[in-house]
C-alpha positions as CSV (number, residue, x, y, z in Angstrom):
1,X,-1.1,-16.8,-8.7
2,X,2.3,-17.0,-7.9
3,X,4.7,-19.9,-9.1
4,X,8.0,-21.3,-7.9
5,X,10.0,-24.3,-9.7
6,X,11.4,-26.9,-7.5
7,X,12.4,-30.7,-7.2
8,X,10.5,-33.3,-5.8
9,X,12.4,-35.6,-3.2
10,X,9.6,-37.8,-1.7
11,X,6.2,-38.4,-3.5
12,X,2.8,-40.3,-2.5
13,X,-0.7,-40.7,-3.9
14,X,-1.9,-37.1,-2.7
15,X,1.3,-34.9,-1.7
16,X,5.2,-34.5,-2.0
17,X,7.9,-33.3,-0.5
18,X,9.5,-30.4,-3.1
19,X,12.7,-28.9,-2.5
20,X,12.9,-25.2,-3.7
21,X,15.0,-22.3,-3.3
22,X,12.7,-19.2,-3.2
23,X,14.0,-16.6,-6.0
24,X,11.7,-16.1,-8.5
25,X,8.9,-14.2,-6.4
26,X,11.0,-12.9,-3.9
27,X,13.2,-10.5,-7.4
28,X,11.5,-7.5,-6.7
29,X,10.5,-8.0,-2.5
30,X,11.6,-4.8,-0.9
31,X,12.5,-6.8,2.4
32,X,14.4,-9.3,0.1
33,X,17.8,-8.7,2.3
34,X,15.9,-9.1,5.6
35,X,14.0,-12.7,4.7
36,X,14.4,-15.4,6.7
37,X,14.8,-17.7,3.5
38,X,17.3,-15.2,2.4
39,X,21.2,-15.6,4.2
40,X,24.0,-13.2,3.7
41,X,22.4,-12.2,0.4
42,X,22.8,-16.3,-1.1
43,X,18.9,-17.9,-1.7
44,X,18.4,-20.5,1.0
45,X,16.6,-24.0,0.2
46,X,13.3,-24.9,1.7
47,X,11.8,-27.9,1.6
48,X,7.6,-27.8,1.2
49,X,4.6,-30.1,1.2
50,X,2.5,-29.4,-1.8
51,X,-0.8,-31.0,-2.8
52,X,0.0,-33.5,-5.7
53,X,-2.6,-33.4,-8.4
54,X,-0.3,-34.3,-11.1
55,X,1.2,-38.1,-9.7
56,X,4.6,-36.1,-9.5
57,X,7.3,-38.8,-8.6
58,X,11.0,-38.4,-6.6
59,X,13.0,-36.6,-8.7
60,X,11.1,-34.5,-11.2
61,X,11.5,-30.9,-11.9
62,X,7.9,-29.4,-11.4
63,X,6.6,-26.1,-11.2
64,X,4.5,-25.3,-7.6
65,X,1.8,-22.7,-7.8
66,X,0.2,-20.8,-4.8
67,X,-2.9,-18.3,-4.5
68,X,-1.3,-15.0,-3.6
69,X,-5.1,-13.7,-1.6
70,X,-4.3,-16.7,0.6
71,X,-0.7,-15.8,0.7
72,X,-2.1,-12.2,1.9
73,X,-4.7,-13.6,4.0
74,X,-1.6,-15.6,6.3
75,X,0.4,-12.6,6.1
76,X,-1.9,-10.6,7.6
77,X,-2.9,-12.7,10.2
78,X,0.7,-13.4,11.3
79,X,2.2,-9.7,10.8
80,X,-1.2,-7.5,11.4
81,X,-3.4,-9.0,13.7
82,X,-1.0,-9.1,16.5
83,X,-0.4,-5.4,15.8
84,X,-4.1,-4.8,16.1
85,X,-4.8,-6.8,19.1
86,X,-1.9,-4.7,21.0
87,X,-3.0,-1.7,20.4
88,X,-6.9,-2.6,21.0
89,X,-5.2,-3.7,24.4
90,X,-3.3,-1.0,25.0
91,X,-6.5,1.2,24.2
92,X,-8.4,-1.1,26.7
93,X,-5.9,-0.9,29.5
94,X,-6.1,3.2,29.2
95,X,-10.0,3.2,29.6
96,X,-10.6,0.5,31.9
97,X,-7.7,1.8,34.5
98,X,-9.8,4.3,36.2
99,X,-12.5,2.1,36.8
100,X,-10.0,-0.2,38.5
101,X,-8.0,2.7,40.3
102,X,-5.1,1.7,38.3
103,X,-2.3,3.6,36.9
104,X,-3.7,4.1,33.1
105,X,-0.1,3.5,31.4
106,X,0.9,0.5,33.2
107,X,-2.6,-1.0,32.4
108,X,-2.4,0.1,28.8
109,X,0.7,-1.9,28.6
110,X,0.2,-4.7,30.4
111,X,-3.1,-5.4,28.4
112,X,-2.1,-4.4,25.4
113,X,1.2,-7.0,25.7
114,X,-1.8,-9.6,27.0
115,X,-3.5,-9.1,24.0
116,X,-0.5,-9.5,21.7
117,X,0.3,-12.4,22.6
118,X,-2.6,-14.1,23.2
119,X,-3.0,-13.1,19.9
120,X,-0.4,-15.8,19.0
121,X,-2.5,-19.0,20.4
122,X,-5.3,-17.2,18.6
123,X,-2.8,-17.5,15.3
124,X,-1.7,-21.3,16.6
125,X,-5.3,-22.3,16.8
126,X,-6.5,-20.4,13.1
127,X,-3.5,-21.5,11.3
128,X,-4.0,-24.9,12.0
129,X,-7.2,-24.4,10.5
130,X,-6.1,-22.6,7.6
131,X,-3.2,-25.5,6.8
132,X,-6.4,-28.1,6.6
133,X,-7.5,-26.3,3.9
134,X,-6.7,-26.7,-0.2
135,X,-6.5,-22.8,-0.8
136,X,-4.0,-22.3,1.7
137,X,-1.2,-25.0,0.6
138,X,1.2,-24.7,-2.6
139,X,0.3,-27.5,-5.2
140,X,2.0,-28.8,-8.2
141,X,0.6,-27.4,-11.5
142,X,3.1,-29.3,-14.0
143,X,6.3,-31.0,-14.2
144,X,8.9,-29.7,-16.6
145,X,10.7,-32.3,-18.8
């Protein structure tokens, strides 16, 4: 379970609205430099809807908690999937093509770009799934005094 601290700037009943700056998880992350939340080496602020469990209000200091299988679970659907879809494609295209008469590269890449991004409505459709669910949003475990 991995933990960030943060501030919360809008709270209701069920979620806020916590502003963080992710830098306690992302210490020893390899691609640290390349990170989206990372800019020209200072830690950028992010703003995230937790669950609130803990009737957090506007301004407290609380500490956010998240499962790190679910974090893996989106990671490899955004990152991975799309890479295996290509190359399923692109493996498609090559053994389809002479059924087809068709030149087996240009089938290999056309399908296997096809595939990649339809992989990406695939990801749309799933991940709104996946954000319906508990497991897969950051929650607030406790406030700090």
């Amino acid at each position: 379970m991995a933990t960030e601290k943060g501030i919360v700037i809008k709270a209701d009943s069920n979620t806020a609205l916590v502003k963080t700056t992710r830098s306690s998880s992302c210490e020893s992350c390899a691609s640290r430099k390349s990170c989206s939340v990372v800019s020209d080496g200072k830690e950028m602020e992010m703003e995230v809807d937790v669950i609130n469990d803990v009737n957090a209000k506007a301004g407290d200091r609380v500490v956010l908690s998240f499962e790190t299988s679910a974090l893996l679970k989106a990671s490899f659907l955004l990152y991975v999937f799309p890479i295996i879809l290509l190359l399923i494609g692109a493996f498609l295209g090559q053994y389809l093509a002479p059924f087809f008469n068709l030149n087996s590269q240009a089938a290999a890449a056309v399908l296997g770009f096809l595939f990649f991004f339809g992989s990406f409505g695939f990801i749309r459709f799933r991940g709104n799934k996946m954000a319906e669910k508990k497991e897969y949003r950051p929650k607030i475990i406790r406030i700090l005094r």
